[in-house]
N, CA, C and O atoms as a GROMACS GRO file, in nm:
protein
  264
    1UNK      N    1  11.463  12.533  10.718
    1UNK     CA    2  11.491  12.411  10.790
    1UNK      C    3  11.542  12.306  10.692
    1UNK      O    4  11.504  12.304  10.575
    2UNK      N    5  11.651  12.197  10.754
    2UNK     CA    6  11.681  12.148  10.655
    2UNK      C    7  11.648  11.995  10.737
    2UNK      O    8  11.609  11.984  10.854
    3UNK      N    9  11.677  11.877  10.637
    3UNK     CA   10  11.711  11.727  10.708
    3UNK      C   11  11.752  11.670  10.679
    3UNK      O   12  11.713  11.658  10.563
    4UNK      N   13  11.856  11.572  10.706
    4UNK     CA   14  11.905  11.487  10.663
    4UNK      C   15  11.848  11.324  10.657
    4UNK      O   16  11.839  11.275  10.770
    5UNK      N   17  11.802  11.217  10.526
    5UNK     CA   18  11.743  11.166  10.463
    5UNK      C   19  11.833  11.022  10.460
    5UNK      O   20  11.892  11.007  10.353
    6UNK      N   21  11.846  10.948  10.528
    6UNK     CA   22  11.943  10.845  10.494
    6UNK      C   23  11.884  10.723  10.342
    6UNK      O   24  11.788  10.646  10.348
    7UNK      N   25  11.948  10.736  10.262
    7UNK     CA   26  11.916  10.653  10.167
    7UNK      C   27  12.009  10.582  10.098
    7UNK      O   28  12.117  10.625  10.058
    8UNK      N   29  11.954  10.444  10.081
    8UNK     CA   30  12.140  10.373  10.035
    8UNK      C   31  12.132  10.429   9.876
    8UNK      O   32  12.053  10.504   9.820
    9UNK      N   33  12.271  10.346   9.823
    9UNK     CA   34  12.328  10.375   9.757
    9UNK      C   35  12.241  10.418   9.606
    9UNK      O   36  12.236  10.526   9.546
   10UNK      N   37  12.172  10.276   9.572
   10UNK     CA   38  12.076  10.276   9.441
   10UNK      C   39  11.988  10.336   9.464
   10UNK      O   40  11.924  10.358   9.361
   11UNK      N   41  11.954  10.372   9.536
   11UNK     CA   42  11.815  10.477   9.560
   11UNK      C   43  11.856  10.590   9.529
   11UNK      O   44  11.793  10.665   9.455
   12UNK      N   45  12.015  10.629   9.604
   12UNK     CA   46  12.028  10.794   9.508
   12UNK      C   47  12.105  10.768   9.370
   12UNK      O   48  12.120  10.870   9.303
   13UNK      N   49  12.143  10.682   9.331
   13UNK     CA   50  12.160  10.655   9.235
   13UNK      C   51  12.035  10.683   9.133
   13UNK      O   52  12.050  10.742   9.026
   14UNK      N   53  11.908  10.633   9.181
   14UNK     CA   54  11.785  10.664   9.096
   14UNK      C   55  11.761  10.833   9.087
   14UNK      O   56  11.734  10.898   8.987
   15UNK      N   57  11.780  10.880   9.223
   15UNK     CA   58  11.749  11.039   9.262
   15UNK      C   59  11.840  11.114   9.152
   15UNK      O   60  11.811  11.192   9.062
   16UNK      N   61  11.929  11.073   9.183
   16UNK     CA   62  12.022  11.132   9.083
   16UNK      C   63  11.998  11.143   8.922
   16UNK      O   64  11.984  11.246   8.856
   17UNK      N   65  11.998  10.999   8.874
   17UNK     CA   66  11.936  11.002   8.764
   17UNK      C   67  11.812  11.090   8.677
   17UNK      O   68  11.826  11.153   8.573
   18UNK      N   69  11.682  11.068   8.764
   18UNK     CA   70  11.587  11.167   8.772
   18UNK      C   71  11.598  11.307   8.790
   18UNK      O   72  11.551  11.398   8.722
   19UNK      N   73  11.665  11.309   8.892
   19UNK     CA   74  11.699  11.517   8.933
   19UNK      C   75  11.786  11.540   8.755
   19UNK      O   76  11.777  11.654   8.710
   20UNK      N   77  11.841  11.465   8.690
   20UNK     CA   78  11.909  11.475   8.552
   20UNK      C   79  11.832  11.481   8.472
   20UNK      O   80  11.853  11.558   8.379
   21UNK      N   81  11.703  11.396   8.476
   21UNK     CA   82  11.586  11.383   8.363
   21UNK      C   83  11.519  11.527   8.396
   21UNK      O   84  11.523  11.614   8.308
   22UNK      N   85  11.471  11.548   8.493
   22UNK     CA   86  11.364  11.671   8.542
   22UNK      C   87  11.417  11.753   8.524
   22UNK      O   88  11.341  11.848   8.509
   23UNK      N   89  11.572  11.794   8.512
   23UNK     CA   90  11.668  11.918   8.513
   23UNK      C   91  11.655  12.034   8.623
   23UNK      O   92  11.643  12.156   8.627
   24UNK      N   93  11.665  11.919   8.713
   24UNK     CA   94  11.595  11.975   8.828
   24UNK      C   95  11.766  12.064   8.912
   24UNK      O   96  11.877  12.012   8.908
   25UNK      N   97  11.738  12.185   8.969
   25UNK     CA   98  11.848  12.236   9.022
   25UNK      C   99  11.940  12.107   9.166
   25UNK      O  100  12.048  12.050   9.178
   26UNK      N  101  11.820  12.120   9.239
   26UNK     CA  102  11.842  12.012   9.395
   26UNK      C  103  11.777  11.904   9.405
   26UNK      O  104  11.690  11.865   9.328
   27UNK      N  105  11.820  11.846   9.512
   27UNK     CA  106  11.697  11.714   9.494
   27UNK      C  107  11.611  11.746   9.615
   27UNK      O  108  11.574  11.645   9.675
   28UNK      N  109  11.574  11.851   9.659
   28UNK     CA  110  11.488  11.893   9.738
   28UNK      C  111  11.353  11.951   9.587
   28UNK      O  112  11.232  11.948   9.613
   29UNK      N  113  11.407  12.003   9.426
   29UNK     CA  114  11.332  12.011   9.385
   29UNK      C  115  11.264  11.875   9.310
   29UNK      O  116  11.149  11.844   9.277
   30UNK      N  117  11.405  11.807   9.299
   30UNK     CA  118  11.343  11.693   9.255
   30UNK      C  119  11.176  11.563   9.313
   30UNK      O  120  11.072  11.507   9.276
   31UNK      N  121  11.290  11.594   9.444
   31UNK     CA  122  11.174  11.505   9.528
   31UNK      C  123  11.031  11.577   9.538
   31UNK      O  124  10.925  11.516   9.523
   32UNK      N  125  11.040  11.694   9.562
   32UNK     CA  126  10.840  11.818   9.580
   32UNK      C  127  10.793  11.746   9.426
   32UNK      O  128  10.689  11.680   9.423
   33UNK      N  129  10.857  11.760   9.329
   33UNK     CA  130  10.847  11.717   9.190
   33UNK      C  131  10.725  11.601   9.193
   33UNK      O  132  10.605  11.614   9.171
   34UNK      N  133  10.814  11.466   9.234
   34UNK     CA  134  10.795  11.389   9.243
   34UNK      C  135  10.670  11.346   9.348
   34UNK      O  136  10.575  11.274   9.315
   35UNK      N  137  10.686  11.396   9.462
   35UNK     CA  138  10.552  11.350   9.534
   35UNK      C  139  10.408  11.447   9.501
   35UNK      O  140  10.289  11.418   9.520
   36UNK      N  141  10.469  11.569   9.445
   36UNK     CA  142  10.327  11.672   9.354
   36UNK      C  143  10.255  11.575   9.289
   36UNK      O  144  10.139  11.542   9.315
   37UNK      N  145  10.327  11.529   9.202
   37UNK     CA  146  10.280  11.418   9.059
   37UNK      C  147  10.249  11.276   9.157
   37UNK      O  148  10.152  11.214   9.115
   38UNK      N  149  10.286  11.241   9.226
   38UNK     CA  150  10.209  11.131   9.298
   38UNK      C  151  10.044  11.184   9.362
   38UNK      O  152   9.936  11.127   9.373
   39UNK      N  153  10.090  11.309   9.389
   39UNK     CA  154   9.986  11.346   9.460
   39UNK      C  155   9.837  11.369   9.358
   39UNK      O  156   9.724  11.324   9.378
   40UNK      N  157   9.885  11.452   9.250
   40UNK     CA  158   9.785  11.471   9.180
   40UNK      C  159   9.684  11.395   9.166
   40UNK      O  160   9.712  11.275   9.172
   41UNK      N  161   9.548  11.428   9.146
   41UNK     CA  162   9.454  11.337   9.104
   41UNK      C  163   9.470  11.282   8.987
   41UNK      O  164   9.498  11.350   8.889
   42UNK      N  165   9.452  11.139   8.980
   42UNK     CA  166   9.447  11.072   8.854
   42UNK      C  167   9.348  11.066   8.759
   42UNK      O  168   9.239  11.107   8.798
   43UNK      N  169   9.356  11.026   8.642
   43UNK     CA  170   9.243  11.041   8.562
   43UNK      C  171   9.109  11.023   8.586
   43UNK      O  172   9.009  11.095   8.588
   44UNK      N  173   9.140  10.880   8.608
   44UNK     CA  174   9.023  10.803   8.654
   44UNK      C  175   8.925  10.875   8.738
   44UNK      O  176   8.806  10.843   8.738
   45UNK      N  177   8.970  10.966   8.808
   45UNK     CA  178   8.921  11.019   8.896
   45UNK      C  179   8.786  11.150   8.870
   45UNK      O  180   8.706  11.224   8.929
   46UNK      N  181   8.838  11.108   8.740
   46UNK     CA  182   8.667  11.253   8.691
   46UNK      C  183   8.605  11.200   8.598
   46UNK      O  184   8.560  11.272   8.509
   47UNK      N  185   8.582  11.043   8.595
   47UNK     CA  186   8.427  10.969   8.528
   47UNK      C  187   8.460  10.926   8.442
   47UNK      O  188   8.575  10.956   8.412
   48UNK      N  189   8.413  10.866   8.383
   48UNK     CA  190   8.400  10.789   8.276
   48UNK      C  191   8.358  10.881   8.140
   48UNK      O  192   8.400  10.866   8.026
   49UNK      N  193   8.265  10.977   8.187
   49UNK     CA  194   8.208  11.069   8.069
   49UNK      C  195   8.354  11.177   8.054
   49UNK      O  196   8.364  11.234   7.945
   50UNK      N  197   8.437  11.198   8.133
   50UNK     CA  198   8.518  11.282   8.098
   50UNK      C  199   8.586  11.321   7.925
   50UNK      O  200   8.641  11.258   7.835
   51UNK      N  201   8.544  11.463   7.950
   51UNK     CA  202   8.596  11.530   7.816
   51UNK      C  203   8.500  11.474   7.693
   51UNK      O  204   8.535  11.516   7.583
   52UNK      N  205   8.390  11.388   7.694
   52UNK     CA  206   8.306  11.300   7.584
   52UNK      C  207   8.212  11.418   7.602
   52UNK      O  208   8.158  11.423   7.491
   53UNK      N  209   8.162  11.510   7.669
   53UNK     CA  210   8.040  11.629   7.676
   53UNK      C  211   8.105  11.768   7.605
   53UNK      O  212   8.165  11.850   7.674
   54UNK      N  213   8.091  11.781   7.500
   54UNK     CA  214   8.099  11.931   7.433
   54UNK      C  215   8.001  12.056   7.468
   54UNK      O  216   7.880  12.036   7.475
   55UNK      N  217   8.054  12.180   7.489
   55UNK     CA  218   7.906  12.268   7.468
   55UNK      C  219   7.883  12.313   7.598
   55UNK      O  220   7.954  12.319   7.699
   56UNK      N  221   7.744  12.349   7.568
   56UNK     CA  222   7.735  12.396   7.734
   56UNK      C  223   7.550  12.259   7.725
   56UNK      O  224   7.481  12.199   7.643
   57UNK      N  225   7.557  12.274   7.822
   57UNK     CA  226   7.481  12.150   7.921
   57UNK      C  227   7.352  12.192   7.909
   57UNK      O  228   7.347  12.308   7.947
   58UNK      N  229   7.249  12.153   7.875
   58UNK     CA  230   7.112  12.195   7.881
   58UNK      C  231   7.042  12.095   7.918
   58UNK      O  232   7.064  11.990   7.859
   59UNK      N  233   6.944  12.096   8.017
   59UNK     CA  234   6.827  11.986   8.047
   59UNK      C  235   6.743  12.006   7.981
   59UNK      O  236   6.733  12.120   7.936
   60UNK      N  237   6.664  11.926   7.953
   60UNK     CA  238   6.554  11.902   7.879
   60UNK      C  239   6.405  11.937   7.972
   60UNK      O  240   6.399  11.896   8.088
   61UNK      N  241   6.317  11.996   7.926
   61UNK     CA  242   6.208  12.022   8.006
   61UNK      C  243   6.159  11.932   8.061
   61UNK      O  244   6.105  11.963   8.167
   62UNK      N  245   6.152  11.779   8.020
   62UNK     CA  246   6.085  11.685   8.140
   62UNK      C  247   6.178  11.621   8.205
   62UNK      O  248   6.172  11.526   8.282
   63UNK      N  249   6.259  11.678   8.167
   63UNK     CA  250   6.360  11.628   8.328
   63UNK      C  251   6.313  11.717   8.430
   63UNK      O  252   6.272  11.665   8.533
   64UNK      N  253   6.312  11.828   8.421
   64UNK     CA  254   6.295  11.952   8.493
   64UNK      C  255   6.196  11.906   8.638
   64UNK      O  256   6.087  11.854   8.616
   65UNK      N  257   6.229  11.922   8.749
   65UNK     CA  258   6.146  11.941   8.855
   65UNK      C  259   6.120  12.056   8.871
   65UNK      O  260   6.197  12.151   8.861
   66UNK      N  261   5.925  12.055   8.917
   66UNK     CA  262   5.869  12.156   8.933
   66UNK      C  263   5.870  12.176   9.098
   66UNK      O  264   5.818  12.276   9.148
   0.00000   0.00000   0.00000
């Protein structure tokens, strides 16, 4: 299926540009590209402790519930 996308001029002017940076074949790959990476989760998004914990994880016995 295909569609047609009306967009003025500077906007594919930008598409264009980008589909050049990404070395992207179409701008059907350009654009999936582009809203993937919007989509992704952002950093922020896995704590504050992220990547600061080495190792593997051990509790301590009085933490422990009996």
């Amino acid at each position: 299926m295909t569609t047609t996308v009306a967009v003025r001029d500077d906007t594919m002017h930008l598409l264009r540009l980008v589909k050049e940076e990404l070395q992207a074949e179409t701008f059907d790959e350009t654009i999936k590209t582009l809203v993937l990476h919007l989509k992704k989760p952002k950093e922020s998004f896995f704590g504050i402790g992220k990547g600061k914990i080495k190792g593997e994880f051990m509790r301590e016995e009085i933490d422990r519930f009996s």
